[in-house]
C-alpha angles and dihedrals in degrees: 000000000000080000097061092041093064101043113117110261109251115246125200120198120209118207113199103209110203112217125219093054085118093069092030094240100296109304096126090069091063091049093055093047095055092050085046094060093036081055097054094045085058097055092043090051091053091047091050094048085048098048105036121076120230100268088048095056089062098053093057099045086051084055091059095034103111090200095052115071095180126027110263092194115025152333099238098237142104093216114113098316098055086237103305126114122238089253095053123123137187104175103037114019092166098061107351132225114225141030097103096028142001087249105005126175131288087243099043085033109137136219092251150321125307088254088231134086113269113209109154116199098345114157125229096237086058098033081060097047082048100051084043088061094047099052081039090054100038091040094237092145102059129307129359135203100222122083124252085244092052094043086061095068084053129098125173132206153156126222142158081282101053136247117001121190114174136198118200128172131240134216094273101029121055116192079213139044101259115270093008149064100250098128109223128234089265085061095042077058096047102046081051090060090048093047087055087053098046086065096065092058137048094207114128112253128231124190125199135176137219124187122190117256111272113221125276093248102063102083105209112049117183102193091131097053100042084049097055084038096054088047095055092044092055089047084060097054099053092044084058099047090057107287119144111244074222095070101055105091099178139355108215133185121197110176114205097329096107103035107178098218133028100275106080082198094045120121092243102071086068100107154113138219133220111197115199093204108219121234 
């Protein structure tokens, strides 16, 4: 009996074992969730850089830029505006050209051109001759006799005027000797190609010249007068590939007033425009 009263008291311990600790209670489905929709964002983004052209992709890089509250290159899109806002700008980004007029006023001056082609009243019939001239000139219908390396001095466009082609140099290749208005051989080329084209089409013809912005210090600048000079010179050179002195219905200069790119010094901005006027 004294024996039973002093024997240790007997304790049982209960563990309670919690099941699911071989998957950790669930976190790694919201780790593979989240690899799964990074995933899917990859392979969105490589579609996307595959099926998107080079202007589109901007636009949509502009629509997710913080730091940008309009698109200052495109929409993205292919709709009306061929992908371009209606604040984009090629040849001004800085200030623009276009959007109310061709060459509006420094006060009523906009933030860019429309983005789309502005032809007016053009009629179809014209709007045709004119796209003709352009595939003809550019040789998208087929051969052309130009050279790769001379098509890319070449830009196209059609406007309330008509139709503008324009010839601008690059940093290796002036369309004219440097300081003059001795046109090089590339331009000789080129006024021959426009002469070829002239002769599909009865529309009057207009030059004008654009030279790139000389720097403050020199104290004499003479934009105005390479411009007009280069103008002329091209002028020249169309009359004497077969263009008829008839059809030229004005020779401009306009200095540094329209540069094409941002730099107002920048090679770019060397060029010089043919305006087939329409009707």
């Amino acid at each position: 009996m004294s024996v039973q009263a002093n024997a240790r008291p007997i304790i049982i311990k209960r563990k309670k074992v919690v099941g699911g600790g071989g998957h950790h209670g669930g976190a790694w489905k919201v780790a593979y969730a989240d690899f799964v929709t990074a995933m899917m964002a990859f392979f969105m983004l490589m579609w996307l850089l595959n099926a998107t052209t080079e202007k589109q992709r901007k636009g949509i890089a502009d629509y997710f830029s913080p730091t940008i509250p309009i698109n200052r290159v495109s929409g993205g899109g292919d709709g009306s505006f061929g992908g371009d806002s209606v604040f984009s700008e090629v040849t001004l980004p800085q200030n623009g050209t276009g959007a109310s007029s061709q060459r509006p006023t420094e006060s009523k001056q906009a933030r860019g051109e429309t983005g789309a082609t502005d032809t007016g009243d053009l009629t179809a019939e014209q709007e045709e001759v004119f796209k003709s001239v352009e595939a003809r000139l550019l040789g998208k219908g087929g051969e052309t006799k130009v050279m790769d390396n001379d098509l890319q001095h070449i830009v196209t466009r059609i406007t309330d005027e008509g139709l503008v082609i324009e010839l601008f140099a690059l940093e290796d290749t002036p369309l004219f000797v440097e300081g003059t208005d001795t046109p090089t051989p590339l331009l000789r080329d080129l006024s021959r190609l426009i002469a070829d084209a002239t002769r599909t089409v009865k529309n009057n013809v207009a030059v004008e010249g654009h030279v790139p912005a000389q720097p403050i210090v020199i104290a004499e600048r003479a934009t105005w007068q390479s411009s007009v000079a280069r103008a002329n010179a091209m002028r020249v050179l169309l009359e004497q590939t077969g263009v008829d002195s008839q059809r030229i219905a004005r020779v401009t200069g306009h200095a540094d007033r329209e540069p094409a790119v941002r730099n107002p010094m920048a090679v770019r901005n060397n060029r010089i425009e043919i305006i087939f006027l329409r009707d």
